[in-house]
Structure formats: structure tokens, C-alpha cells
N, C-alpha and C positions, 0 to 999 in steps of 0.2 A: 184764674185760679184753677189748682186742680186739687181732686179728693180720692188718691190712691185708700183702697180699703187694708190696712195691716193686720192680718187675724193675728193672735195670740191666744195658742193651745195649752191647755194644763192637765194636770194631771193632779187630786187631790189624795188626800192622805187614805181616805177610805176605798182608793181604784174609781174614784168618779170622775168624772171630767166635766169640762164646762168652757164654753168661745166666747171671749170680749172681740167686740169688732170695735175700733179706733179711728175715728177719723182723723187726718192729721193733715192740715193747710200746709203743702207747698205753695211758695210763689215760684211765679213764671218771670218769664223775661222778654222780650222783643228779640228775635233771633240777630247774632255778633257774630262779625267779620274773626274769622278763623286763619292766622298766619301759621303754614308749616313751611319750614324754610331752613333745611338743614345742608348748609354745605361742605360737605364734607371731601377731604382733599388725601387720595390714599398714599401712603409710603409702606417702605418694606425695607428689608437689609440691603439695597442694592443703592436704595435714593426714593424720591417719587414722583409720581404720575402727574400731569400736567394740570388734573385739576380742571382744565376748560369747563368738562359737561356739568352744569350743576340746572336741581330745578326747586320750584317753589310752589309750594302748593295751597290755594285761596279754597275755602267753602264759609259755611252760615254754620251757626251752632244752633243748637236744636233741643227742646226739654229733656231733662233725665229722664224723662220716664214715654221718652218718644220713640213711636218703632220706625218714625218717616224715615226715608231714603236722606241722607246727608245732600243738601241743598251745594251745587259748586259753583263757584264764581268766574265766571267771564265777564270781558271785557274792562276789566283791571287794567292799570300802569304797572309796571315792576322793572324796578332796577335797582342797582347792586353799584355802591360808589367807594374807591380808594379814599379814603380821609386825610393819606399823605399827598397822593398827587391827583386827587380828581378826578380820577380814570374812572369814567361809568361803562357799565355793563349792562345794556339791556335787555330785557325776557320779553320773549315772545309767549301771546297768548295763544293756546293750543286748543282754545275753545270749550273745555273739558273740565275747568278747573287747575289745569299746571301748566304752568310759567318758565321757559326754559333759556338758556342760551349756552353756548358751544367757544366762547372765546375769554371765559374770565380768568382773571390771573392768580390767583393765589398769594401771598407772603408771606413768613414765617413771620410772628410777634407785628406785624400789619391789622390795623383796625380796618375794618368795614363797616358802611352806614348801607341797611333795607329802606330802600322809599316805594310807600306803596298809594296810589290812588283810588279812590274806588268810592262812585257814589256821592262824589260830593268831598268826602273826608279824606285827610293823608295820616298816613302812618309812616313810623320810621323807628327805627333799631337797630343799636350798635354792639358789633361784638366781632373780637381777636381771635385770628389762627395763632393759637397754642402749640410751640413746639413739640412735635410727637413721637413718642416711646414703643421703639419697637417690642414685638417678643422674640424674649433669644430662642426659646425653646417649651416642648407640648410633648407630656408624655402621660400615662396614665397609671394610678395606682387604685388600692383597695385600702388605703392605710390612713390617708390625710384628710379624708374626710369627715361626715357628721356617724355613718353606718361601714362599719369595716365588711359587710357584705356586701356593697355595693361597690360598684365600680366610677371613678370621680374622673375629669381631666383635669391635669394640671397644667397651666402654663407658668412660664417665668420671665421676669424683664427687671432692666435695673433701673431702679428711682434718680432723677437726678438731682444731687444734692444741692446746687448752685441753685433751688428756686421750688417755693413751693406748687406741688402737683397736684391735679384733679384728674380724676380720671371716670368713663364710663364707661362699662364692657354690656356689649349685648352677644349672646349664645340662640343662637337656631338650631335647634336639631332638625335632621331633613322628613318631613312627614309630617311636625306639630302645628298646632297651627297659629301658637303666639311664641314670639321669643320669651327667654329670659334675660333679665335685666339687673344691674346692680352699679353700684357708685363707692368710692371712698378715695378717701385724699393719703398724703405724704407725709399726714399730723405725727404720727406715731412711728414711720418707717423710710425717713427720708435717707435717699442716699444707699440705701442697702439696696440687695438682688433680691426680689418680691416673688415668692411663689403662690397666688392664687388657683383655688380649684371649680372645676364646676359637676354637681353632680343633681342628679334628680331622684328626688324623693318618693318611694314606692307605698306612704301613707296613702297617697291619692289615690284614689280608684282609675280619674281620668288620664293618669300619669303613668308612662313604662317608665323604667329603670332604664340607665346607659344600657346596651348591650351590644356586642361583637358585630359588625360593618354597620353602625350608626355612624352616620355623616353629620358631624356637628361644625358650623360657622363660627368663629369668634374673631367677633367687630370689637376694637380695642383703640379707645375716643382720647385723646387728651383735651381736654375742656379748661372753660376758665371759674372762676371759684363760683359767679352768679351764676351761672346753668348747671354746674355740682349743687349750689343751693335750691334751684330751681325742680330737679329731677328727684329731688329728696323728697319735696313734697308731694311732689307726682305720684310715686312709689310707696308712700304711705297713706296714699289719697287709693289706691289701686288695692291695697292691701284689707284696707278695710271695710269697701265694697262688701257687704253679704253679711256684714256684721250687724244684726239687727238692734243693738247699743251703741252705735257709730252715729256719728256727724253723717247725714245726707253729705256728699262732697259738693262742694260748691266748683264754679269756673275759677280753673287757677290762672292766675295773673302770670306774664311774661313778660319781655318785655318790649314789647310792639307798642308804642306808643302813639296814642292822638293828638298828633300835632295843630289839626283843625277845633280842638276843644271839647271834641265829643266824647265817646267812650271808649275806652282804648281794645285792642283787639285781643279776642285769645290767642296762645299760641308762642312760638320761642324761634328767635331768629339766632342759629349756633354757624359756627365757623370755626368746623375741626380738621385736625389732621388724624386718618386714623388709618390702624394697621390691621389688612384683614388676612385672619388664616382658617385652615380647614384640617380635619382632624379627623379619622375614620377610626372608630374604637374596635378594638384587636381583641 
């Protein structure tokens, strides 16, 4: 057990003030098998890339309220199995915590099964390359956004209508030092030309606005609807960090499964197609 102290400061009607200190029981846990395992397959307007290099990446989880070094996992099993025909792909351990290999094949609407050893216990998860949505086009304005004094990018791509879509975009500006992140499906805008924006908020203090030769990335994911479900929570889980009336967040569930009976792994085994582009604001 652990006994983080929470002050809570006031301020009374008269200008006094006064500190309750709060104790408050977390529990702990035995440090869990962390699957990162995102492989992600690129296209663009011309076709796509072969898709071979992909990696995978084992560590230990660790308390919330721990400053230790993230524990990595070696000497792991890892491999990567076609569900249509069998075809395994195996990762070599690189000693370090990541898992690689140089020859897997990708398929468009193809399931994939993660089998992972380690320790005694297997895990295993399944998940579909999702047919992937290019963008036609990235241009910028001051108009389509939340502040008409800022400056927003826009990109655009067409939904397609023969099937529902998920999608997840991540944006890097070049210098920050987390991405931004966002999700949304096809519910309300199927089939149409989609113009999303991204723009950054100058409330923050820690935060610049777009400005004139920013180098911004945008990774543009087709997913399947359990990892659009999965990153929602993620992202609302992320969101409310700092919020001193929030749920402590718990380890979110993936789905890496224990096939040996034990407890299943954190972490999210995804297989996308995704389109990347680059965008330098003028």
C-alpha cells in the first residue's frame, strides 16, 4: 500500500485560510506484462510501402505514482501469425525491450493473431488491416477553426461510403514534445469529403500557437471499431489526469489476452494502414 499526501488549500470568507491533509489508500499491484505492438503499414496516393519492418515493444508496468525507470522485457517469444494461411513471422529480440522483424507481409481486410511468451505465460491478440483513406489535400486557414486569430491546418479526404470508418489521427509539431491525438468514426459523415482541422490552443502557457515554418507531421490511421473504442478511453483517461475530482485512472484493458489463465497483459495489439504527410505553416 501506498499513502500519497493530497493538501487541499482554502480560502475562508473572512481572508483566512486553513490545510486539511487527506490521507488517501491506493492500492498497488504486482508489476504486468506491457504489450506495445503497433503495426502500422504506410500508403499514400501512388499505392503502398511494403510494410516488411514492423516492431513490438514488451516492458513491466509500474505504480502511478512511481518515478522508477520503466522495467523492459527481454528474452520474450514474439511472433506475428496470418489467420488465413498460417504464415508466421518471427521477431527477434533486440535485447532492449523491442522485437523486430524485416519480412512480414501485410493484407488489406486480413486478420492477424500476436503470440507472445514470456515467463511462463502466453498471450495472444487479434486485430485487421483496415482498408486506408488517403488525404487528398492540407492547406491552412484562420476561419475554420475554435479562434479566428489563430492560425488552424486543414486537411481533407473522402469517407467511404460502402463501410463503416474509424479513424485516428496523430499531429507532431516539430520541437514538442508529445503529440496530439484525436479519434472519430463515419457515424454522422459517411461517404462525404471530410475536412478536419488542427490547431493549437494559446490558453496554455506551455503551448505556442501554429506559426509561419512550423513543421507539423500528420499520421492518418484507419483502425477497426475495438481500438476507435479503445483510444477513447485512453484519451479521456489522459484528459483527466490533474483533475483533482477525477477517478485516479486505472490500467486500461486491451486486448492482449492470457491465454495461460493468468492476468491478461496491458497494452493494444493494432494493425493499420496509415497515411503520413508533412505540412510546413506559411
Amino acid at each position: 500500500m501506498i499513502k500519497p499526501l493530497l493538501v487541499i488549500m482554502g480560502i475562508g470568507l473572512f481572508f483566512t485560510s486553513c490545510t486539511d491533509v487527506v490521507d488517501v489508500d491506493l492500492t498497488t499491484e504486482e508489476p504486468n506484462l506491457v504489450i506495445e505492438a503497433s503495426l502500422d503499414w504506410e500508403i499514400n496516393d501512388t499505392g503502398a510501402t511494403t510494410g516488411n519492418e514492423q516492431t513490438v515493444k514488451l516492458s513491466m508496468s509500474s505504480p502511478y505514482f512511481s518515478q522508477d525507470q520503466v522495467e523492459m522485457v527481454t528474452g520474450a517469444t514474439v511472433k506475428v501469425v496470418n489467420n488465413a494461411t498460417g504464415e508466421e513471422y518471427p521477431f527477434t529480440d533486440q535485447n532492449n525491450g523491442y522485437y523486430t522483424t524485416f519480412s512480414f507481409e501485410p493484407l488489406v481486410n486480413q486478420s492477424f493473431t500476436l503470440y507472445v511468451e514470456y515467463d511462463g505465460e502466453s498471450y495472444e491478440a487479434t486485430d485487421t488491416f483496415e482498408e486506408g483513406t488517403v488525404i487528398s489535400n492540407v492547406d491552412q486557414s484562420t476561419e475554420g477553426g475554435f479562434d479566428t486569430d489563430l492560425t488552424e491546418i486543414n486537411y481533407y479526404f473522402q469517407d467511404d461510403a460502402t463501410r463503416d470508418n474509424f479513424y485516428f489521427v496523430k499531429f507532431y509539431r516539430d520541437g514538442d514534445l508529445l503529440n496530439s491525438i484525436e479519434t472519430f468514426s463515419d457515424e454522422f459523415i459517411n461517404g462525404n469529403l471530410i475536412n478536419n482541422f488542427y490547431e493549437l490552443d494559446d490558453d496554455d502557457d506551455d503551448i505556442e500557437p501554429l506559426k509561419p515554418g512550423d513543421v507539423v507531421d500528420i499520421n492518418f490511421y484507419s483502425i477497426t471499431e475495438p481500438y476507435y473504442n479503445y483510444m477513447n478511453i485512453l484519451i479521456y483517461q489522459a484528459e483527466e489526469v490533474g483533475n483533482p475530482f477525477s477517478t485516479v485512472p486505472v490500467g486500461l484493458q486491451g486486448n492482449c489476452k492470457n491465454v495461460s489463465g493468468g492476468k491478461d497483459a496491458y497494452g493494444y495489439f493494432r494493425t493499420t494502414q496509415v497515411n503520413q504527410v508533412t505540412y510546413t505553416v506559411q
